[in-house]
C-alpha positions in Angstrom: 100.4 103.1 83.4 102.8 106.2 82.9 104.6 107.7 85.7 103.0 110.5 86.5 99.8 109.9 85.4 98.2 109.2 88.0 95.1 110.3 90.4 97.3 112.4 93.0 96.3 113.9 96.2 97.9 116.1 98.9 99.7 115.1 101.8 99.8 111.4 103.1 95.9 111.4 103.5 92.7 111.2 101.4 89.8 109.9 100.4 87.4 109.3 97.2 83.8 108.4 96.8 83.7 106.1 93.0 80.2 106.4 91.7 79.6 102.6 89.9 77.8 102.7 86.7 75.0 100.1 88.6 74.1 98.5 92.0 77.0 95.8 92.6 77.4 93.1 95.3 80.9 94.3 96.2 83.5 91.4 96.8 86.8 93.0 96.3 88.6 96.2 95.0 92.2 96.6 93.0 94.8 98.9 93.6 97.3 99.7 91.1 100.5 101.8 91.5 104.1 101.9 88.6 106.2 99.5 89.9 109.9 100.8 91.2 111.6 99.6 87.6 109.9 102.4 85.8 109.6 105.1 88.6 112.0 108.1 87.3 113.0 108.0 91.3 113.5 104.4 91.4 111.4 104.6 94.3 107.3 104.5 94.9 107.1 106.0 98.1 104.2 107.9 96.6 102.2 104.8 96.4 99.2 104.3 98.9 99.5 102.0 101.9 96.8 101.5 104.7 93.1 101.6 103.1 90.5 101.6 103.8 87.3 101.0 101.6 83.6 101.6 102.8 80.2 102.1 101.7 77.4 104.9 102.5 74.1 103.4 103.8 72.9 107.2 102.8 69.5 106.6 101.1 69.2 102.6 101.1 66.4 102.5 103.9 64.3 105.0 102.5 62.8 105.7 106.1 63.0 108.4 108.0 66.9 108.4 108.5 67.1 107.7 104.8 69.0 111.5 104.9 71.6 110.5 107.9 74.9 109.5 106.2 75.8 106.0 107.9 78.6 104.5 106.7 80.0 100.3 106.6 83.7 99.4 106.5 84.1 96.6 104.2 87.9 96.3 104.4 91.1 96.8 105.9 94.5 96.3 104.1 97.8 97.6 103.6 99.4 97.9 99.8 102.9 96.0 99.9 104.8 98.4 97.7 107.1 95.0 97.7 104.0 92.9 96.0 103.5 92.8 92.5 102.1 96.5 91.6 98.5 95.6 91.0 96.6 94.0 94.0 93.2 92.8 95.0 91.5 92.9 98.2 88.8 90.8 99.3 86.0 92.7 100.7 83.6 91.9 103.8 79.9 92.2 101.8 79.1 89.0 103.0 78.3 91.3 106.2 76.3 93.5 104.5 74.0 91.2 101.6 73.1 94.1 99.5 74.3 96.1 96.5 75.4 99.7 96.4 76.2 102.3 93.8 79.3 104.4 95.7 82.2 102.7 96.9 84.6 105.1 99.1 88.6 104.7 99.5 90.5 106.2 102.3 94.4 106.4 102.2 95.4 106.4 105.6 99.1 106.3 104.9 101.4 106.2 102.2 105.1 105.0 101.7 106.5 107.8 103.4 106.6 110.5 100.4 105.4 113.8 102.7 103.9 115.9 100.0 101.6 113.6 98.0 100.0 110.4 97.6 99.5 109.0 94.2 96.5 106.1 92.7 96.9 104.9 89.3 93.7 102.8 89.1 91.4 101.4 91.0 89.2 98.5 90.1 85.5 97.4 91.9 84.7 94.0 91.3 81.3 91.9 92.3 78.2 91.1 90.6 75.5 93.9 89.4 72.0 93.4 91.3 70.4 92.3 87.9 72.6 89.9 87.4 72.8 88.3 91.5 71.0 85.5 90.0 73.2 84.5 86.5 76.0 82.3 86.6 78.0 85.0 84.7 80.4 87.2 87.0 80.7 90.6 86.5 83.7 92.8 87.2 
């Protein structure tokens, strides 16, 4: 992680849609930001604070609203630019027993830097839905 080298976006507001490489039972995401020790500024006001993450139902019926985008929240939290700069978040699936292939993140907020908004990685954890049944996690 490099200052700087990061996924930014405009403005304190934003959103992304990460395509998975399978179907996963979601059960929590990661958030990663530089920590203020290596921050040129010695501040990381540029670092993302109320998420929120949710998946499409778009296509999982397969009936005749299969084309209507619906959308579940998953999760609410807040990124504590205090915290250690890596975090994890627990997500609500239990809610919603089924695996999905597109995970979306919405920055609400950020620290209070008014021209941009920067990720440095994001992480999907849960299981992939050929392997709900094995005893082996998969991140």
């Amino acid at each position: 992680i490099f200052p700087g080298n990061c996924w930014a976006f405009k403005g304190h507001q934003g959103q992304v849609v990460i395509k998975l490489p399978a179907r996963v039972y979601l059960t929590a995401i990661t958030l990663q930001h530089i920590s203020k020790d290596v921050s040129p500024s010695g501040t990381i006001i540029s670092a993302p604070k109320d998420i929120a993450v949710f998946v499409s139902l778009l296509g999982t019926s397969g009936g005749v609203d299969a084309d209507r985008e619906e959308e579940t929240l998953l999760g609410v939290f807040t990124y504590n630019v205090e915290k250690n700069p890596t975090q994890t978040f627990p997500l609500k699936n239990m809610l919603l027993p089924r695996a999905f292939s597109h995970v979306k993140l919405l920055v609400k907020s950020n620290w209070g830097n008014p021209w941009y908004t920067c990720i440095y990685r994001v992480k999907v954890h849960g299981k992939m839905e050929n392997q709900k049944a094995s005893t082996q996690g998969q991140d």
